[in-house]
C-alpha positions as CSV (number, residue, x, y, z in Angstrom):
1,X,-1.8,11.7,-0.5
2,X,-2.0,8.3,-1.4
3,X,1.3,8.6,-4.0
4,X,3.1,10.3,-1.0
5,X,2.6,7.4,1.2
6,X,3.2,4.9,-1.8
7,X,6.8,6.8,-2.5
8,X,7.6,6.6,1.8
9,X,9.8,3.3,2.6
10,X,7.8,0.2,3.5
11,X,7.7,0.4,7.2
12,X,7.0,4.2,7.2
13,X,4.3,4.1,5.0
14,X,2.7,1.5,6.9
15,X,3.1,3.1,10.0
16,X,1.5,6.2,8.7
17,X,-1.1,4.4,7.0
18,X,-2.3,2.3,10.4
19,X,-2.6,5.3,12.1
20,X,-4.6,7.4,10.0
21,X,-6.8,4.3,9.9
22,X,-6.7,4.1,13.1
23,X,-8.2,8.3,13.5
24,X,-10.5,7.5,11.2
25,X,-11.9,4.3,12.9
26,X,-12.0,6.5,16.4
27,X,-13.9,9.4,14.3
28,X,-16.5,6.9,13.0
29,X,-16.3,5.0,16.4
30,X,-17.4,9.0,18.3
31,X,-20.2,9.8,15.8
32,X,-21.7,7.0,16.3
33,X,-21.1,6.7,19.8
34,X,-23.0,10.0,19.8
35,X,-25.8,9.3,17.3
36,X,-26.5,6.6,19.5
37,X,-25.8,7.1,22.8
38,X,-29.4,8.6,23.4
39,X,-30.8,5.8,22.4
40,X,-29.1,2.8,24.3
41,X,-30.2,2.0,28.1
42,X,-28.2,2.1,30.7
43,X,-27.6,-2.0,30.9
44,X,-26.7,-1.5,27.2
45,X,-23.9,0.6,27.9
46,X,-21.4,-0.9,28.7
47,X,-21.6,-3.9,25.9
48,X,-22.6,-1.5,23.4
49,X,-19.5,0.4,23.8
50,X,-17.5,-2.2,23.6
51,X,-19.1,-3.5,20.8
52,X,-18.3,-0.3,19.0
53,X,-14.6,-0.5,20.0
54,X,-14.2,-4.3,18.8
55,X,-15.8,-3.1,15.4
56,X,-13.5,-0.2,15.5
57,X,-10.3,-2.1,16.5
58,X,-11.3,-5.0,14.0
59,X,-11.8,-2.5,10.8
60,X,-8.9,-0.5,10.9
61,X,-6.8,-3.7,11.4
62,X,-8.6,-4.8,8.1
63,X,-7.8,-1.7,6.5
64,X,-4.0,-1.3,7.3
65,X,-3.5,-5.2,6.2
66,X,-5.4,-4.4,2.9
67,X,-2.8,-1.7,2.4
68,X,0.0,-4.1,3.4
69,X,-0.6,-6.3,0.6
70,X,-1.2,-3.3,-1.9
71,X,2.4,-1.9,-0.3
72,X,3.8,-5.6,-0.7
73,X,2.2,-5.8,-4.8
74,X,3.6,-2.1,-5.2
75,X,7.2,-3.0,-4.4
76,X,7.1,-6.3,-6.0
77,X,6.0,-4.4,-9.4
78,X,8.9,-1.9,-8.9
79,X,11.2,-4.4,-8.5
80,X,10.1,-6.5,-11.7
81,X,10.3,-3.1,-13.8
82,X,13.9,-2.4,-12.1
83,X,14.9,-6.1,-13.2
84,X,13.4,-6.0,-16.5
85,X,15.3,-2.1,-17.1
86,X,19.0,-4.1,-15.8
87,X,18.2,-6.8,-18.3
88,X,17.8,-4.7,-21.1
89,X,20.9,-2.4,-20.1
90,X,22.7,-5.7,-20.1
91,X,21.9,-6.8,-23.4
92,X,22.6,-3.2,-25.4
93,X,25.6,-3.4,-23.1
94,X,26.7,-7.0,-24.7
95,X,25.8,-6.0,-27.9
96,X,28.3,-3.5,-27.9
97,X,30.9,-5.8,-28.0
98,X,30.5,-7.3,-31.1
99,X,30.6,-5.1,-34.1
100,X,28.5,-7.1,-36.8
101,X,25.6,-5.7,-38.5
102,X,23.4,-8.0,-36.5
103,X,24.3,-6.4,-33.4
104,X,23.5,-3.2,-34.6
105,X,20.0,-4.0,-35.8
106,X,19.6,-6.1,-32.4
107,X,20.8,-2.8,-30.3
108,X,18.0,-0.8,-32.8
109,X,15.4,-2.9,-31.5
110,X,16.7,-2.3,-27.9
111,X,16.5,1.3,-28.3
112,X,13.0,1.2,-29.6
């Protein structure tokens, strides 16, 4: 699952990603709201709930940044692999132009 998202466009991933944290936040915000909901008072209710939603609200947000900045590292590994693959295209590219020995052995070393 988490490759599938990884491969999805930036904004679309992200998307996806906030609201699935966002489910998951709800489901733990319910079973807890269940687990404890026989033991609060009544005066307690109303804070206690939105307590709950606060916590909820604040650690999905956490969650959906963290994966932000993994998204953000992801891409800006991708695009230093796709740079470092054009430089090295470029220079068995420029190699071929000259026809020396040198060249050959350099465009060897390329290829290896």
């Amino acid at each position: 699952m988490i490759k599938f998202v990884l491969a999805l466009p930036g904004l679309v991933g992200a998307g996806i990603t906030m609201v699935l944290t966002t489910v998951c936040g709800l489901l733990v915000y319910g079973l807890a709201h269940k687990f404890i909901s026989s033991f609060q008072s009544y005066e307690l209710k109303d804070s206690i709930t939105s307590l709950f939603r606060m916590v909820g609200i604040l650690v999905s947000l956490m969650l959906s940044l963290g994966f932000s900045e993994v998204m953000a590292e992801w891409t800006a590994i991708r695009n230093a692999i796709d740079r470092e693959a054009v430089a090295i295209s470029d220079v068995y590219q420029a190699m071929r132009l000259y026809d020396a020995e040198e060249a050959r052995q350099i465009q060897n070393v390329v290829i290896d």
